[in-house]
RODO-2510 file (C-alpha; in nm, 4 decimals, decimal comma):
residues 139
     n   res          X          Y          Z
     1     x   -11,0930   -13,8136    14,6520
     2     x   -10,8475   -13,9425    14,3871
     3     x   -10,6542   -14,1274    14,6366
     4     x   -10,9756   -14,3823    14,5776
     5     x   -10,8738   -14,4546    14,2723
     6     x   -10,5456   -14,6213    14,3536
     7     x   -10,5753   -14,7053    14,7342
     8     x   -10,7990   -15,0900    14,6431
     9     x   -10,4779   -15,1494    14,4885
    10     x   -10,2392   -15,0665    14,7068
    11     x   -10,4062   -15,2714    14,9805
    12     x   -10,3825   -15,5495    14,7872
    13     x   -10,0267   -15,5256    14,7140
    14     x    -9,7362   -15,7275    14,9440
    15     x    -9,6334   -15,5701    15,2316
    16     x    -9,3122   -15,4031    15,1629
    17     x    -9,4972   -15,2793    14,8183
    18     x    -9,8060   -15,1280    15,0367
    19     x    -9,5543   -14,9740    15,2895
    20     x    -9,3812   -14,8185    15,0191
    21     x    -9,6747   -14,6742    14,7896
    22     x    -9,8582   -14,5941    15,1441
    23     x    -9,5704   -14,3358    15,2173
    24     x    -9,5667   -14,1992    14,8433
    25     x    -9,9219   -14,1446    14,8689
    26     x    -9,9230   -13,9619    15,2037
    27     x    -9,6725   -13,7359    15,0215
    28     x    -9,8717   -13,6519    14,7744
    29     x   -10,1507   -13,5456    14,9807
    30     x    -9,9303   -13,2709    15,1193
    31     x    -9,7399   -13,2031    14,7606
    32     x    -9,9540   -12,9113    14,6366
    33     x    -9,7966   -12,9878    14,2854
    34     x   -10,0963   -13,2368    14,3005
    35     x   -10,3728   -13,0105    14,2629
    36     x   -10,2328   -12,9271    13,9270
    37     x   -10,3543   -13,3046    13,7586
    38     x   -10,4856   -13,5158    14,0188
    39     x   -10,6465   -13,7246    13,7768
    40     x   -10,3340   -13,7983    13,5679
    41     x   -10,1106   -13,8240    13,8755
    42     x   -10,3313   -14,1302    14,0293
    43     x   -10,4471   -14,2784    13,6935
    44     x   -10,0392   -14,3236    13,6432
    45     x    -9,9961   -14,4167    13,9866
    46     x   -10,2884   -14,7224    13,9878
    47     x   -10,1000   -14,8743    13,6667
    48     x    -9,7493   -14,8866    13,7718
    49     x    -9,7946   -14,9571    14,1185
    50     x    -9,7440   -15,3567    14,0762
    51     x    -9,4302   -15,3505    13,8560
    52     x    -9,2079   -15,0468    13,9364
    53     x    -8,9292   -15,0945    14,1878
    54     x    -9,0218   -14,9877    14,5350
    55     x    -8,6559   -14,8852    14,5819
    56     x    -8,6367   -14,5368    14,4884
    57     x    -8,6206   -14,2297    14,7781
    58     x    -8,9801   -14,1433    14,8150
    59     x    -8,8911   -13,7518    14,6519
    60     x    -8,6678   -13,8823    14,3917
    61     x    -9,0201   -14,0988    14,3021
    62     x    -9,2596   -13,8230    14,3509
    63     x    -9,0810   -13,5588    14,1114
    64     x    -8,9789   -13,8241    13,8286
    65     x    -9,3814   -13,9094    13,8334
    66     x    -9,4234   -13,5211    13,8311
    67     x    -9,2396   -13,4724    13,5796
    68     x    -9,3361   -13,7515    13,3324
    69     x    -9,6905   -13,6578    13,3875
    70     x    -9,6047   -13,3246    13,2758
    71     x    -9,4197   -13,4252    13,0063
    72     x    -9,6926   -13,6937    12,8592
    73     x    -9,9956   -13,5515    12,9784
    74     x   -10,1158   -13,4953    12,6316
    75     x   -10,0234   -13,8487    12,5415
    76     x   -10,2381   -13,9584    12,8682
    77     x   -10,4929   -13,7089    12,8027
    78     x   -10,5581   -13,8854    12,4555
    79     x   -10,5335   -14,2684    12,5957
    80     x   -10,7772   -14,1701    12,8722
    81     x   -11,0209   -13,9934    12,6137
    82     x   -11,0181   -14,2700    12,3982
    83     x   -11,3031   -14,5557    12,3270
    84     x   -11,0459   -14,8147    12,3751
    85     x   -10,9906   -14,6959    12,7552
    86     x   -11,3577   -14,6804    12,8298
    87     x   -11,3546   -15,0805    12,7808
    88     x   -10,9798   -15,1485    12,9053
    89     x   -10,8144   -14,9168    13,1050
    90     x   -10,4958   -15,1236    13,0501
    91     x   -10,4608   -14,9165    12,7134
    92     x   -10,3007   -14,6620    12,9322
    93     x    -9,9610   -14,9079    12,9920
    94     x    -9,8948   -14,7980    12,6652
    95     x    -9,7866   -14,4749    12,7597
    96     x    -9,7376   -14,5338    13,1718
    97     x    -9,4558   -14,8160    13,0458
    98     x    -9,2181   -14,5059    12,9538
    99     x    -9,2195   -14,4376    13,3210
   100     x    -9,1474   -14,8051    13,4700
   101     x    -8,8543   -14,7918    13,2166
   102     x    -8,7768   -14,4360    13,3726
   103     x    -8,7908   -14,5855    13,7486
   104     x    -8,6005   -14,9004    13,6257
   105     x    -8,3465   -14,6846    13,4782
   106     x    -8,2781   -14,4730    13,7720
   107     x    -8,2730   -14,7292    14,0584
   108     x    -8,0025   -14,8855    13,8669
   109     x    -7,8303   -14,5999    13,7976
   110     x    -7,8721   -14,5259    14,1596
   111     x    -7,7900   -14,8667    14,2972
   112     x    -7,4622   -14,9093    14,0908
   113     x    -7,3839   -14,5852    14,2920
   114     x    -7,3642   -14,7192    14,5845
   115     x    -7,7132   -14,5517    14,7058
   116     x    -7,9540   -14,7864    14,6914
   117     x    -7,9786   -15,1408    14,9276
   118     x    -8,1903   -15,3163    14,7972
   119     x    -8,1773   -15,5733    15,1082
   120     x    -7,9251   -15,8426    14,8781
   121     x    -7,7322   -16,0796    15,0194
   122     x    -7,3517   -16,0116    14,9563
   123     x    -7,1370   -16,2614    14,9322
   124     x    -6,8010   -16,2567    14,9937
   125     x    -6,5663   -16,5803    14,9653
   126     x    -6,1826   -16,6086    15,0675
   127     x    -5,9201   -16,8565    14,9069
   128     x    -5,6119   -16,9733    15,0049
   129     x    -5,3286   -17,0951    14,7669
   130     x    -5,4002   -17,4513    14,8329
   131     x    -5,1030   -17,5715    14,5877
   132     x    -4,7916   -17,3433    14,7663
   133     x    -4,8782   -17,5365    15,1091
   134     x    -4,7203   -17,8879    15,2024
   135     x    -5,1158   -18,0161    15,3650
   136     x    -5,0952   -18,2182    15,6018
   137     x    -4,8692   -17,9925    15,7830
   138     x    -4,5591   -18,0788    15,9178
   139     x    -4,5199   -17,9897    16,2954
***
């Protein structure tokens, strides 16, 4: 049932994005660390799913949203309690933003390691010491 509140989103994500939040999501249905806040979990989930990197190992994802929703759930207890949230449920980027920074922080970690590809091009260019040869050459 709270899958409903983020899946209209995720089908209207790009395609890579979809694939990516389709497979966290049919993790979490089998995580029984979900039962626990459902509510928070998805809430999260819905407003980060445009703007975090889908680049992360599907666990590594899971357990840092685990574990920022049980580190802020007070904070998004309070933001999803509030009058302000009733009219604009953006209000709750104020406190989901700490975990796109989280994400951000760790896929770059992560990819400067060596264990993320992130599908970029690499480029790789050769010289040659162009002012030690006689050009044209002689035969």
């Amino acid at each position: 049932m709270h899958q409903k509140i983020i899946q209209d989103v995720i089908d209207n994500l790009g395609e890579e994005r979809a694939k990516y939040f389709g497979a966290i999501l049919a993790s979490l249905e089998h995580d029984t660390r979900t039962q626990l806040v459902p509510n928070l979990l998805y809430a999260v989930l819905k407003e980060v799913v445009a703007v975090v990197p889908p680049y992360l190992p599907a666990n590594d994802f899971i357990n840092l949203l685990f574990a920022f929703v049980g580190d802020n759930s007070q904070k998004l207890t309070s933001v999803m309690f509030s009058s302000q949230y009733v009219t604009d449920s953006s209000v709750l980027q104020s406190v989901t933003n700490e975990f796109v920074e989280k994400v951000i922080e760790t896929t770059y970690q992560l990819h400067q390691q060596g264990a993320i590809e992130i599908g970029e091009r690499k480029v790789r260019s050769y010289s040659w010491p162009y002012e030690n040869a006689d050009f044209p050459f002689a035969d």
